[in-house]
PAVEXKE-80292 format. One record per residue: residue number from 0; chain; z, x, y of N, C-alpha, C, O, CB in turn. Coordinates in Angstrom, 2 decimals, m for minus. Glycine has a CB too. Example, Ala and Ser with C-alpha at 12.3 -4.5 7.8 and 13.67 -1.06 7.14 Angstrom:
% PAVEXKE-80292
SITE    k  c     n.up   n.east  n.north    ca.up  ca.east  ca.north     c.up   c.east  c.north     o.up   o.east  o.north    cb.up  cb.east  cb.north
SITE    0  A     7.80    13.19    m5.69     7.80    12.30     m4.50     7.80    13.20    m3.30     8.46    14.24    m3.32     9.05    11.31     m4.47
SITE    1  A     7.08    12.85    m2.25     7.14    13.67     m1.06     7.87    12.90     0.03     8.04    13.41     1.14     5.72    14.08     m0.60
***
This chain:
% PAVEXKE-80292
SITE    k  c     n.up   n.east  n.north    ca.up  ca.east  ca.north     c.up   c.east  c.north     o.up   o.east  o.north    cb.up  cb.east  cb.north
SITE    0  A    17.47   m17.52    m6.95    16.23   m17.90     m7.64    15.36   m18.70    m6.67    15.91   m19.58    m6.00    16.53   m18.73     m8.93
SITE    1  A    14.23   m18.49    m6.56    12.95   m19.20     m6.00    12.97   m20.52    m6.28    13.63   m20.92    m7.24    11.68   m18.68     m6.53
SITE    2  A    12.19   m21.44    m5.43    12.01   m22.79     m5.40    10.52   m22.43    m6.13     9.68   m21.53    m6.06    12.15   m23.65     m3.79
SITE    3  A    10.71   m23.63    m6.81     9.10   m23.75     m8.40     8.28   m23.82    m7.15     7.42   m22.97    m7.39     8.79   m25.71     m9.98
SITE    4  A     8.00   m24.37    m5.82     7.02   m24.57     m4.95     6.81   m23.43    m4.56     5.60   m23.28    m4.43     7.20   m25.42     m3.99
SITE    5  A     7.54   m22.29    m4.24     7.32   m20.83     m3.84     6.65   m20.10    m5.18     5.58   m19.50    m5.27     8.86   m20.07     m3.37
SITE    6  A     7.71   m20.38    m6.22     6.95   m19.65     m7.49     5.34   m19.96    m7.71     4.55   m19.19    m8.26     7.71   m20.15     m8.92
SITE    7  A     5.09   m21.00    m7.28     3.69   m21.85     m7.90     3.09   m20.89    m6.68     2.26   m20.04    m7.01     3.47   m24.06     m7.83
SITE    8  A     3.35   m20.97    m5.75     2.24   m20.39     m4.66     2.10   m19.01    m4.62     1.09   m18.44    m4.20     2.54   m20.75     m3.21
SITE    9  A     3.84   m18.04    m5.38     3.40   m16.77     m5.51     2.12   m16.43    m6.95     1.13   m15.70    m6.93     4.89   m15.95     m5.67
SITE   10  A     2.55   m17.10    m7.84     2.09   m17.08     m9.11     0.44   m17.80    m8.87    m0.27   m18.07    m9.83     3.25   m17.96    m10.17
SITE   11  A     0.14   m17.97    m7.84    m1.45   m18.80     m7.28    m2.42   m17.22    m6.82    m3.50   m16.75    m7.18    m1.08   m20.23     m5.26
SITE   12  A    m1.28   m16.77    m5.83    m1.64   m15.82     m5.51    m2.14   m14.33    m5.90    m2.95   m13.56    m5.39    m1.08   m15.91     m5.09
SITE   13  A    m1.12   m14.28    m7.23    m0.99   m13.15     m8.39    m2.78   m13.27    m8.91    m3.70   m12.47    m8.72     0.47   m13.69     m9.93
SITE   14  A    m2.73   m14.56    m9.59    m4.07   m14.76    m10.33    m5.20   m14.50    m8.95    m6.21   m13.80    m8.97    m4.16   m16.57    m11.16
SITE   15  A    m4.83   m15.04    m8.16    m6.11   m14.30     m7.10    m6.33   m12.81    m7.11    m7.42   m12.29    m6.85    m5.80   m14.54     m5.47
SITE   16  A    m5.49   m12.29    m7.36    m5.23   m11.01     m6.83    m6.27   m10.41    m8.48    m7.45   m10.08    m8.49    m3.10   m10.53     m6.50
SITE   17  A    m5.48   m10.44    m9.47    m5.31   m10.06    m11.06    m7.00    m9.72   m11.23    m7.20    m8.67   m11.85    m4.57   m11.61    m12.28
SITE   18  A    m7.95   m10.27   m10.89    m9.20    m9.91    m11.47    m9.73    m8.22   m10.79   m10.56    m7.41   m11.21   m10.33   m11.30    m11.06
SITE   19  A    m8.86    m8.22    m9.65    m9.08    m6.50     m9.12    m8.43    m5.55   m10.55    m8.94    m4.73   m11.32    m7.84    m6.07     m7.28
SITE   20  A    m7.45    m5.97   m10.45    m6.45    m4.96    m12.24    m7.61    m5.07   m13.18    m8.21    m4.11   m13.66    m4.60    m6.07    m13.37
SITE   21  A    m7.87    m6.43   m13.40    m9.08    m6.26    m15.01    m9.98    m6.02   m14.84   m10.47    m5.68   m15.92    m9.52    m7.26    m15.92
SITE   22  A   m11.02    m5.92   m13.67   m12.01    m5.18    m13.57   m11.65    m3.42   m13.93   m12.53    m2.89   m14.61   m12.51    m5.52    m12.13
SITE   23  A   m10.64    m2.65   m13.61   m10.00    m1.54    m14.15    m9.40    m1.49   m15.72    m9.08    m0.40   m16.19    m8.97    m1.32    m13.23
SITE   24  A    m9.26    m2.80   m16.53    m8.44    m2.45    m17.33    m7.43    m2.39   m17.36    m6.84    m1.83   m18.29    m8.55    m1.82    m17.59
SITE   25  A    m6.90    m2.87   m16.51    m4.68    m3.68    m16.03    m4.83    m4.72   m16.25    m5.75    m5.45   m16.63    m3.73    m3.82    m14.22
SITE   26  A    m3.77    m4.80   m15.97    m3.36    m6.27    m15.45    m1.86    m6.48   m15.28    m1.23    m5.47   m15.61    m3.86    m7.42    m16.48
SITE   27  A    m1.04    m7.60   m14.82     0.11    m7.55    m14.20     0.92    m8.76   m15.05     0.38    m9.80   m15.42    m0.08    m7.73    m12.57
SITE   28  A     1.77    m8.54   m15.18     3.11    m9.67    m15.73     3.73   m10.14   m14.79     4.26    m9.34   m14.02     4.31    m9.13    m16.60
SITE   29  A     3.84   m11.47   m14.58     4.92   m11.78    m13.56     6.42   m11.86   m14.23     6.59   m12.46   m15.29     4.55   m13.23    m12.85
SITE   30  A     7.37   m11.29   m13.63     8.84   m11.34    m14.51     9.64   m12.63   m13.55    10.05   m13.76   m13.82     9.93    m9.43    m14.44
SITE   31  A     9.62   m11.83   m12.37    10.72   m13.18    m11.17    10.64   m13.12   m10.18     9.86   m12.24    m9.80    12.20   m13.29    m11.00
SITE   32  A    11.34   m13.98    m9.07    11.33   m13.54     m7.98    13.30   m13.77    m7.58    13.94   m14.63    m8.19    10.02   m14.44     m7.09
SITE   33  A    13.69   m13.24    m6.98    15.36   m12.62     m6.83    15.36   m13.28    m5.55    14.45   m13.62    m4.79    15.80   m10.67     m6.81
SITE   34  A    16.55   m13.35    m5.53    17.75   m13.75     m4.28    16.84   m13.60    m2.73    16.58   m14.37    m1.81    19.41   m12.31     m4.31
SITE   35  A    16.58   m12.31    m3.00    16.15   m11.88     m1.33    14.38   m11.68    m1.06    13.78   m11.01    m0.21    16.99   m10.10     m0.93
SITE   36  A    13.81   m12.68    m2.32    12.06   m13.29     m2.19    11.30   m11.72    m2.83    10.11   m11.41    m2.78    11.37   m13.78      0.10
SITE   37  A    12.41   m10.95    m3.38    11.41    m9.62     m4.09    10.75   m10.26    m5.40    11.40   m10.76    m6.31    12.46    m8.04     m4.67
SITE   38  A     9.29   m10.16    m5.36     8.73   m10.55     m6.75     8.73    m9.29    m7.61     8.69    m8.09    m7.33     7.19   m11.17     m6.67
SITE   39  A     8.79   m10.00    m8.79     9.17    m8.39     m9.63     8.16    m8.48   m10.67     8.28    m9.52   m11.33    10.96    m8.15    m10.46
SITE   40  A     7.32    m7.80   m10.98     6.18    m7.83    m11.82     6.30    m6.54   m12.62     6.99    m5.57   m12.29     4.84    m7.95    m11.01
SITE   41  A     5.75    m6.61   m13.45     5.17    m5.40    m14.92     4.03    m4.80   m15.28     3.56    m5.29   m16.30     5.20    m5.89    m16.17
SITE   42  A     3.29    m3.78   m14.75     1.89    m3.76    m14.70     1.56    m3.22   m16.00     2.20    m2.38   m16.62     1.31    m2.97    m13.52
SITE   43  A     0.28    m3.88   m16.40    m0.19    m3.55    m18.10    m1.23    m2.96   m18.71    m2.30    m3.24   m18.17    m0.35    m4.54    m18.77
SITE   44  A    m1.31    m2.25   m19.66    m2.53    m2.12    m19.69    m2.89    m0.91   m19.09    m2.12     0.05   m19.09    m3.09    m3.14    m19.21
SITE   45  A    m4.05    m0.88   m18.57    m4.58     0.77    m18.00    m3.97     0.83   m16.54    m4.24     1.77   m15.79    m6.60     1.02    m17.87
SITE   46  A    m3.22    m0.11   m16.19    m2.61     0.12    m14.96    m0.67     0.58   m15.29     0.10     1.21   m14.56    m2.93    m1.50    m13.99
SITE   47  A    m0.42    m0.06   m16.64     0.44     0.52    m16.89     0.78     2.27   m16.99     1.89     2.67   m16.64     0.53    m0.09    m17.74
SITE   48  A     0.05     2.94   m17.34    m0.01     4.19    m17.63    m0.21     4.52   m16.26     0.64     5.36   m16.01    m0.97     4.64    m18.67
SITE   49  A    m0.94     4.28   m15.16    m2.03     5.31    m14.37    m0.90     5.86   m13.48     0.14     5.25   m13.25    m3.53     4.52    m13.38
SITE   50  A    m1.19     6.95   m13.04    m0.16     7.43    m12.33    m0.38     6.86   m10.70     0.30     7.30    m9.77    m0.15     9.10    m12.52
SITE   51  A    m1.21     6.04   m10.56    m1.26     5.48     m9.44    m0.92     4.32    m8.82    m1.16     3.80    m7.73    m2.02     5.55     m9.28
SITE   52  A    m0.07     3.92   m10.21     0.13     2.56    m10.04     1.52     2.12    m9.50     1.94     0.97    m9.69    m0.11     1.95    m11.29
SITE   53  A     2.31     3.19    m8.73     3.14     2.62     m7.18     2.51     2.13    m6.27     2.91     1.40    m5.36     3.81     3.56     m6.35
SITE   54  A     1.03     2.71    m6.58     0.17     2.68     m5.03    m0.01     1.43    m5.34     0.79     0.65    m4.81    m1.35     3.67     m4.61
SITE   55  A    m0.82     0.97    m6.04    m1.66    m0.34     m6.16    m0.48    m1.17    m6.00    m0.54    m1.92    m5.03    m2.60    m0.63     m7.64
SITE   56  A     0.70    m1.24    m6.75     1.72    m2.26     m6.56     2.06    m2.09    m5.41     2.92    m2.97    m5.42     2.83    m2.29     m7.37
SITE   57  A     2.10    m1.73    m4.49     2.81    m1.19     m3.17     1.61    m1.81    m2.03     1.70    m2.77    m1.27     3.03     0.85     m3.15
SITE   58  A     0.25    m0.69    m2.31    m1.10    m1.03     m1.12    m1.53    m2.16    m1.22    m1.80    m2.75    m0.17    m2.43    m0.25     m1.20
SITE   59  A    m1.71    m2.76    m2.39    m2.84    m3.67     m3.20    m1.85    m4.97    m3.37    m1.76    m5.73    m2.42    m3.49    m2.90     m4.95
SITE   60  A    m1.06    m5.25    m4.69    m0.55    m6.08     m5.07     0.64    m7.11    m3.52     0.80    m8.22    m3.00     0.08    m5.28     m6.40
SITE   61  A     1.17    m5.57    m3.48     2.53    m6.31     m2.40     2.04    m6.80    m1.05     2.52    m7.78    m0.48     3.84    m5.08     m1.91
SITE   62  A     0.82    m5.91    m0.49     0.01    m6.40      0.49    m0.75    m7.74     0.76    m0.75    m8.55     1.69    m0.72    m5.65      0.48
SITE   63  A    m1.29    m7.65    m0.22    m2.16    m9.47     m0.59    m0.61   m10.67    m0.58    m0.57   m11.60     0.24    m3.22    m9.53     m3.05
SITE   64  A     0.29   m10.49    m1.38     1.36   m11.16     m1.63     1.78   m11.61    m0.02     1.85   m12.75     0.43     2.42   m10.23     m2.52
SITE   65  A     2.00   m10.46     0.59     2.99   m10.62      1.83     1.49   m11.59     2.82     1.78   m12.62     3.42     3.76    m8.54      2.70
SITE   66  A     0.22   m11.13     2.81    m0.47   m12.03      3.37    m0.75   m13.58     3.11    m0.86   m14.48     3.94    m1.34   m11.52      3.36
SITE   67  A    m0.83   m13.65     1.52    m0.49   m15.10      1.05     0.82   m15.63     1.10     0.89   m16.79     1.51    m0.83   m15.27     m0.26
SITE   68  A     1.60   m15.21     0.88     3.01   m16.03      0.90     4.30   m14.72     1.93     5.11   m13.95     1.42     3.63   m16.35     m1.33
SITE   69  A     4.05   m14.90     3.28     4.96   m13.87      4.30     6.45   m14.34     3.76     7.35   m13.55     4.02     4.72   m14.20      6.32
SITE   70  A     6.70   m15.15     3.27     8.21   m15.23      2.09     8.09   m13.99     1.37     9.31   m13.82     1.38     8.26   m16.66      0.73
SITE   71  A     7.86   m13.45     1.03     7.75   m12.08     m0.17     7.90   m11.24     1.19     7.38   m11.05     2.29     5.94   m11.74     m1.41
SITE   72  A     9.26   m10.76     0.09     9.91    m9.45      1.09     9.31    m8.24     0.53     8.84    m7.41     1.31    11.73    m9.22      1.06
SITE   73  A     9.25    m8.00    m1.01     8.70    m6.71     m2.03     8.68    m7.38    m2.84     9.24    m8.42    m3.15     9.41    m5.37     m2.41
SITE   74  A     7.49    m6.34    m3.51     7.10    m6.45     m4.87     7.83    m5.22    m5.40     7.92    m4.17    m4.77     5.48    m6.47     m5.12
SITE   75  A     8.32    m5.44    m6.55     9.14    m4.57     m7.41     8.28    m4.06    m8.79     7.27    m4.74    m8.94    10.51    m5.45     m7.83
SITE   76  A     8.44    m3.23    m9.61     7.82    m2.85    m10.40     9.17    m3.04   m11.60    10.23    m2.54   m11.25     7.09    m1.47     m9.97
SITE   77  A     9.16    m3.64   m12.77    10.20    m3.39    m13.51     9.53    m2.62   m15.23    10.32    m2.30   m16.11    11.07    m5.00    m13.56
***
């Protein structure tokens, strides 16, 4: 499990990120972050359905993450 100081700075970062999803009609759940710094999120909403939404969690979400906090190994989709 993550230190609350890592969580606070991934979960800082998420909301930076989150207004790209709701301008589309998503948006993202944070669930956790695991043993080996994978954040694991739930995407919602019109990003839940889209069939594109490995990409965005993958190009978009996990990309910004790894630039704000280089602790984040992956973003996971659960």
């Amino acid at each position: 499990m993550a230190d609350e100081t890592f969580e606070t700075k991934v979960k800082a970062a998420l909301d930076m990120f989150r207004p790209q999803l709701q301008a589309d009609g998503g948006d993202m759940e944070f669930i956790s972050i695991d043993e080996q710094n994978r954040v694991h999120l739930r995407l919602v909403g019109a990003c839940g359905s889209c069939p594109m939404a490995l990409m965005t969690l993958k190009m978009g979400v996990e990309r910004y993450l790894k630039d704000a906090c280089p602790e984040v190994t992956e973003v996971v989709q659960d």
